[in-house]
C-alpha positions in Angstrom: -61.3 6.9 2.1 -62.3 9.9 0.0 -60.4 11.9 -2.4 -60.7 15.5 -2.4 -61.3 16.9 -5.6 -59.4 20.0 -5.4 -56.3 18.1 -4.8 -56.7 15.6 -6.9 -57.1 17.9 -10.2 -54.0 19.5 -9.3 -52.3 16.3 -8.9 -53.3 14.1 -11.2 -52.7 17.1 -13.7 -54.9 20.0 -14.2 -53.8 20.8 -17.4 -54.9 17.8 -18.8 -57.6 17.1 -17.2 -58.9 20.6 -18.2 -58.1 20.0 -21.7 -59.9 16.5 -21.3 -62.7 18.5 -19.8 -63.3 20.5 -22.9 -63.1 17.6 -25.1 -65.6 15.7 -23.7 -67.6 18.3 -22.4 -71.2 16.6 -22.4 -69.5 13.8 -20.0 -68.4 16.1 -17.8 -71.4 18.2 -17.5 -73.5 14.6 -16.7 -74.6 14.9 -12.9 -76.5 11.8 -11.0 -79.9 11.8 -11.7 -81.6 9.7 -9.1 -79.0 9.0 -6.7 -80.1 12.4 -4.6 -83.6 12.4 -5.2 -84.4 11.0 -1.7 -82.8 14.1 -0.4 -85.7 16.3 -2.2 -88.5 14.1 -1.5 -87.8 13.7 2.5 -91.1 14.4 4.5 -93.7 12.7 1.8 -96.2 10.1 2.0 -99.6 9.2 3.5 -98.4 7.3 6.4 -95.8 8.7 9.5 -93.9 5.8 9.5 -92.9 6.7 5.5 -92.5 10.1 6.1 -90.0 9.5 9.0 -88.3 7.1 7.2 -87.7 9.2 3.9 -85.7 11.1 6.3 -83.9 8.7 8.4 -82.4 7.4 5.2 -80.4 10.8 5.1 -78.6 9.9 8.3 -74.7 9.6 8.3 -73.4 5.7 8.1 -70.1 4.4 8.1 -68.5 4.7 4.0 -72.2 5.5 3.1 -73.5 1.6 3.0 -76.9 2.4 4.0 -77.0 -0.7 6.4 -80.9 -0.2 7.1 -83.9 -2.5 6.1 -87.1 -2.0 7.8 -90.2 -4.4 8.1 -93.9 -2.2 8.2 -95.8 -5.2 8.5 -97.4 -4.5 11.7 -99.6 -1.6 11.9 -97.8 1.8 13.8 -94.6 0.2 13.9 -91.2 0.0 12.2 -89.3 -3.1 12.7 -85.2 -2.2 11.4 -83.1 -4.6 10.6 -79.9 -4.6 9.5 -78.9 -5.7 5.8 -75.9 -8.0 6.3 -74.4 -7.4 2.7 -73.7 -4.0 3.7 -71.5 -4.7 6.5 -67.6 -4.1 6.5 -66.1 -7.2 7.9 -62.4 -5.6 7.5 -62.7 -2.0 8.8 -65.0 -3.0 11.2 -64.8 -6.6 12.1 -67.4 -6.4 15.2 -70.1 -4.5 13.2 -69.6 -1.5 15.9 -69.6 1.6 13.7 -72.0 0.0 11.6 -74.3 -0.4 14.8 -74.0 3.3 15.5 -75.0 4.0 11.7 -78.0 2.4 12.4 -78.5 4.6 15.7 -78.0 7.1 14.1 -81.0 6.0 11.5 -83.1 5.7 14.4 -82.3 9.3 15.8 -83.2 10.9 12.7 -86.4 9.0 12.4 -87.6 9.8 16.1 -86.7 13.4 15.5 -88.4 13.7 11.8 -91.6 11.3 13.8 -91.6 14.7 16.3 -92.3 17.0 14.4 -95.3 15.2 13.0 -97.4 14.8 16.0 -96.0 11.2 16.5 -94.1 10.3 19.9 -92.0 6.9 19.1 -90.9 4.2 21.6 -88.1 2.5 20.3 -86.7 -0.8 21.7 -83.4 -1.7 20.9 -82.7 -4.9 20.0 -85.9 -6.8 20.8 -84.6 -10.2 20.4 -81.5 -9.8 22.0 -77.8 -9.5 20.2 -74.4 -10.6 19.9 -71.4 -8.3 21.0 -69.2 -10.0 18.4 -71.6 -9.5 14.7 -74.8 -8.7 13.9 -77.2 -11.3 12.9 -81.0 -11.8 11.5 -82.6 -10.9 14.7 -84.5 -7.2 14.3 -82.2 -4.2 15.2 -84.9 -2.1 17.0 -88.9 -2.2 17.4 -90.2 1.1 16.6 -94.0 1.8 18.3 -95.5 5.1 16.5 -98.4 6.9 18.1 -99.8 9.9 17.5 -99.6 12.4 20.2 -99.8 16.5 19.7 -98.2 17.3 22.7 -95.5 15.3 21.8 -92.3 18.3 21.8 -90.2 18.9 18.4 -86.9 18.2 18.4 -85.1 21.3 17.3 -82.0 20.0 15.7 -83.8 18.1 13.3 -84.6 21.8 11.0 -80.6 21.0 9.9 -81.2 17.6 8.6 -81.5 19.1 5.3 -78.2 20.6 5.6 -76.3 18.1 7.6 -72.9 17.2 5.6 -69.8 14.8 6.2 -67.7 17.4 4.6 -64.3 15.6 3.4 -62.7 18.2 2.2 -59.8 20.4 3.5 -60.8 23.2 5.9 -59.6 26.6 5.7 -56.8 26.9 8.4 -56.9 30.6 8.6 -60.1 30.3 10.2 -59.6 29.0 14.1 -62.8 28.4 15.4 -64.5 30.7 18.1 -64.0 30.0 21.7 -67.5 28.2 22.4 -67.9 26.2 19.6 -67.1 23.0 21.0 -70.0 24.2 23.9 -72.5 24.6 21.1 -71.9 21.2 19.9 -72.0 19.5 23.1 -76.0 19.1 23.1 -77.7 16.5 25.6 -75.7 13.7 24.6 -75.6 10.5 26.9 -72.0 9.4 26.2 -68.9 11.8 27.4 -68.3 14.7 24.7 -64.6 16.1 24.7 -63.0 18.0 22.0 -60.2 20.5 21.6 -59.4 23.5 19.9 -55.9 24.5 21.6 -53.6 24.6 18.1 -50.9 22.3 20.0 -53.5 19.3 21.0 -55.1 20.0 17.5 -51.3 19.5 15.7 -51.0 16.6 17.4 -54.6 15.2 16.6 -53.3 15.8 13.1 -50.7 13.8 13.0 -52.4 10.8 14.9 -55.3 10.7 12.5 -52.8 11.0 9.6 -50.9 7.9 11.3 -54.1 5.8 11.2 -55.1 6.8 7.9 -51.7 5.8 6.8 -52.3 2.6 8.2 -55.6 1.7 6.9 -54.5 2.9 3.4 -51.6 0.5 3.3 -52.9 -2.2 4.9 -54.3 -4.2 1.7 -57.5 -5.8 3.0 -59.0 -2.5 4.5 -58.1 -0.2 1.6 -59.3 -2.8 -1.0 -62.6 -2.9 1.1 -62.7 1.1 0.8 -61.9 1.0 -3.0 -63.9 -1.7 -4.0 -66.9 0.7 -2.7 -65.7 3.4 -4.8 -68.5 4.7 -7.4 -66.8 6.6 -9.9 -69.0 9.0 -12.3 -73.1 9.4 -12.9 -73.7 6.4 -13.8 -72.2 4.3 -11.3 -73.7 6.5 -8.7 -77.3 6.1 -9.9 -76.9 2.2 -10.6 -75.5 1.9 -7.0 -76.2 4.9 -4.6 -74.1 3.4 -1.5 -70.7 3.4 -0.9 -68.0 6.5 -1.6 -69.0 8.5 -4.5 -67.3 10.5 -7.4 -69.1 12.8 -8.8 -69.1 16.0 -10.7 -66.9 17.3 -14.0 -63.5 15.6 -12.7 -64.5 12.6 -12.1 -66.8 11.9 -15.3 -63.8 12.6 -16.8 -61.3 10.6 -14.9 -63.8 7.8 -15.4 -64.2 8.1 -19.4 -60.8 8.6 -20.0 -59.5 5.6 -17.7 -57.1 7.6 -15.6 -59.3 6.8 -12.7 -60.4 3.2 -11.9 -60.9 0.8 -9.0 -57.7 -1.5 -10.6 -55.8 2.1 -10.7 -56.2 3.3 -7.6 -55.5 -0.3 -6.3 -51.5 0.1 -7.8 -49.5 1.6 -5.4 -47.3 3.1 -8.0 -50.0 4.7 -9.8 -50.9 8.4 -10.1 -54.1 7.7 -9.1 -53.1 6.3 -5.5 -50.3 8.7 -4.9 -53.1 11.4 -5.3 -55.9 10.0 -3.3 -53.0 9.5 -0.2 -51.8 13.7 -0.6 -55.4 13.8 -0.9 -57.2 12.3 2.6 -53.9 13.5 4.4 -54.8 17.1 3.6 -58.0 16.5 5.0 -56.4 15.2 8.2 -53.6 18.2 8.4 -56.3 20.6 7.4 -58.4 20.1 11.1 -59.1 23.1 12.9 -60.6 20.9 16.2 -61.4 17.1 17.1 -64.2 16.1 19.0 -64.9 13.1 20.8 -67.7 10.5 22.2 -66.6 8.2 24.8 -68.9 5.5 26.6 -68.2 3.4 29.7 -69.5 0.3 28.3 -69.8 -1.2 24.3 -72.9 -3.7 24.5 -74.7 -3.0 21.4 -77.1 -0.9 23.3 -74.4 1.6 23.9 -73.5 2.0 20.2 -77.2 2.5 19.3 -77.2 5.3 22.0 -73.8 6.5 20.3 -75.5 6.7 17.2 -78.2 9.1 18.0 -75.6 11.3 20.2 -73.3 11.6 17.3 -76.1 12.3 14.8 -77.0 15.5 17.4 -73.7 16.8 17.5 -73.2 16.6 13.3 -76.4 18.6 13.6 -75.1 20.9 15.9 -72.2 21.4 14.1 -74.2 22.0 10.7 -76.5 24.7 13.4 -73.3 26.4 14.1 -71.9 26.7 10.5 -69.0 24.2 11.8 -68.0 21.4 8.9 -67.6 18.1 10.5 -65.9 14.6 9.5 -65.6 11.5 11.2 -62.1 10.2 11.3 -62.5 6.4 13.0 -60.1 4.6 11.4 -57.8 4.8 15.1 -61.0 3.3 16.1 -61.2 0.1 13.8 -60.3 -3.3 15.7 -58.0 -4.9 13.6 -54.7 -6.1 14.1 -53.0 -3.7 12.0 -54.3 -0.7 14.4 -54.7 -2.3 17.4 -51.3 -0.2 18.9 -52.9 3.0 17.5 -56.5 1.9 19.4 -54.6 1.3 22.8 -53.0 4.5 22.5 -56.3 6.3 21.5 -58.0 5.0 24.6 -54.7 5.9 26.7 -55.4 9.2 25.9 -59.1 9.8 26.0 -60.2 7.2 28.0 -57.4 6.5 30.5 -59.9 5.2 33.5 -61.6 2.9 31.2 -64.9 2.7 28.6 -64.8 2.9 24.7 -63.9 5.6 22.4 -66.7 5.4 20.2 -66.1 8.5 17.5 -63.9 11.0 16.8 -64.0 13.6 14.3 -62.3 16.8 12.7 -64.1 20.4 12.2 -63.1 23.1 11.0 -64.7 26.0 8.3 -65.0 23.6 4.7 -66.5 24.5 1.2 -70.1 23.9 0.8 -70.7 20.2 -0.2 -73.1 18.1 -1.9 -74.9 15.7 0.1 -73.9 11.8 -0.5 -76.0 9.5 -2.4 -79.0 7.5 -1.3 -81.6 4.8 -2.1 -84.6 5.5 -1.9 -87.3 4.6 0.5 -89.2 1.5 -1.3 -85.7 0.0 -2.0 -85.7 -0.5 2.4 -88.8 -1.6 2.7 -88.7 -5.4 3.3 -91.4 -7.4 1.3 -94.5 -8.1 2.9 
């Protein structure tokens, strides 16, 4: 869960958080300083394998955790793994969405790998797997040889600009008929979507239902709020998870009126805000797209991975803001009645909802946090 911080300066009081601004204006100015450095050093290094992987690193993961480690060991290849203290045992009790995070890693590094004369083999899952957690056994085997006929991938020029934009679109901007075509680009699993505005209102209130759910459900929003990184120097000391950032929040953070414990009380201002907050996000959608498979091995969700990293990419290609909204798709008890009725819907003859997301026109947005490169890197 994310806060927008529009909506929550104007809740949480924007006269006094103004006049707290002023106050303490040298906190409010601070701004991460190595927490989006990755993000300006993508594309460097003396060997392929590091410069594809200072850009993989950029992909989109489920609440930012960065679940990648990789093993460079063996000469022209990349060995990924997955690091098990980033998993979300709560949200995602089967490691699924984290599994298409780190497909989505994969993607990006094949695409970044064609545009520098490299042609990648990647074999999922070398070792084998199991359907109900990931383990210590390598993720993928990634073979890297150089070949200059090898053709460029040419999504990956958005990479750069690729956002999870969480904050609430502009509903006096319906998207174009053909949108959802442009976004629909050489994916393997089923893409569906809608822009009609009566399948869109009741998207809306579906997602909103499963947010409400997850919020107010202990374990899975503790799991969300105990990843929250509020203010510079969180941020920089710990560049995963959900990040606050910018004048606000340095604020909210020095002052008090926003901590993990606060947000935590369910009669605090702080929690009433962030829930006005993420459901304006949810009633703000202009469209929902979708990625159905007919099977949910562990191969499948590595191939969901890369087909929803192309279609964030088309969507940042057409000028489209895009958020996932999974929580319907989380397998817990708490929303398994919301995950039959999801499947009902969009996968009534059988297979696996994999992702669904809203888009819509959205502010610009400053990309999320990341570690960098040498903090993946397994030791030799």
């Amino acid at each position: 869960m994310t806060l927008s911080r529009r909506k929550t300066l104007a809740l949480l009081g924007g006269g006094v958080i103004l006049a707290a601004t002023g106050a303490l204006g040298s906190i409010a100015t601070r701004k991460p300083r190595t927490a989006l450095l990755p993000w300006g050093q993508a594309g460097q290094g003396e060997d392929a394998r590091h410069r594809a992987l200072s850009w993989a690193l950029l992909a989109p993961n489920p609440h930012n955790r960065q679940p990648w480690l990789v093993d460079l060991r063996e000469a022209g290849v990349v060995t990924l793994y997955v690091d098990t203290a980033k998993l979300l045992p709560h949200t995602d009790p089967f490691n699924r969405q984290i599994t298409i995070g780190l497909g989505c890693f994969l993607e990006l590094m094949r695409m970044a790998a064609s545009h520098d004369g490299q042609r990648v083999e990647i074999t999922p899952f070398p070792q084998g797997y199991d359907d109900r957690a990931l383990d210590a056994r390598p993720v993928a085997r990634a073979v890297f040889t150089p070949d200059p006929s090898v053709s460029p991938d040419p999504l990956f020029v958005h990479a750069l600009d690729r956002r999870s934009n969480k904050e609430p679109y502009d509903t006096a901007r319906p998207l174009p008929d053909g949108t959802l075509e442009k976004l629909a680009v050489g994916t393997t699993a089923r893409f569906g979507g809608t822009l009609d505005p009566k399948e869109v209102a009741d998207w809306r209130a579906f997602t909103r239902e499963a947010l409400r759910i997850e919020i107010e459900t202990p374990r899975t929003y503790k799991e969300s709020v105990d990843l929250f990184r509020i203010g510079r120097a969180e941020v920089d000391a710990n560049p995963d998870g959900i990040d606050f950032t910018g004048p606000l929040f340095e604020v909210l953070g020095a002052t008090g009126l926003m901590t993990r414990d606060s947000v935590l009380d369910t009669s605090s201002q702080a929690y009433q805000a962030g829930l006005d907050a993420v459901y304006a996000n949810t009633d703000t959608a202009m469209g929902h797209v979708w990625l159905v498979t007919p099977g949910n091995a562990r191969i499948d969700q590595i191939a969901t991975g890369a087909d929803w990293l192309r279609v964030n990419l088309a969507a940042t290609a057409a000028g489209v803001a895009f958020q996932p909204l999974s929580q319907a798709l989380q397998e817990y008890p708490e929303m398994a009645a919301l995950h039959a009725d999801l499947h009902a819907r969009l996968a009534p003859t059988g297979g696996t909802v994999q992702m669904l997301a809203r888009i819509g026109y959205g502010p610009t947005v400053e990309p999320s946090p990341r570690w960098p490169l040498e903090a993946k890197i397994l030791d030799a």
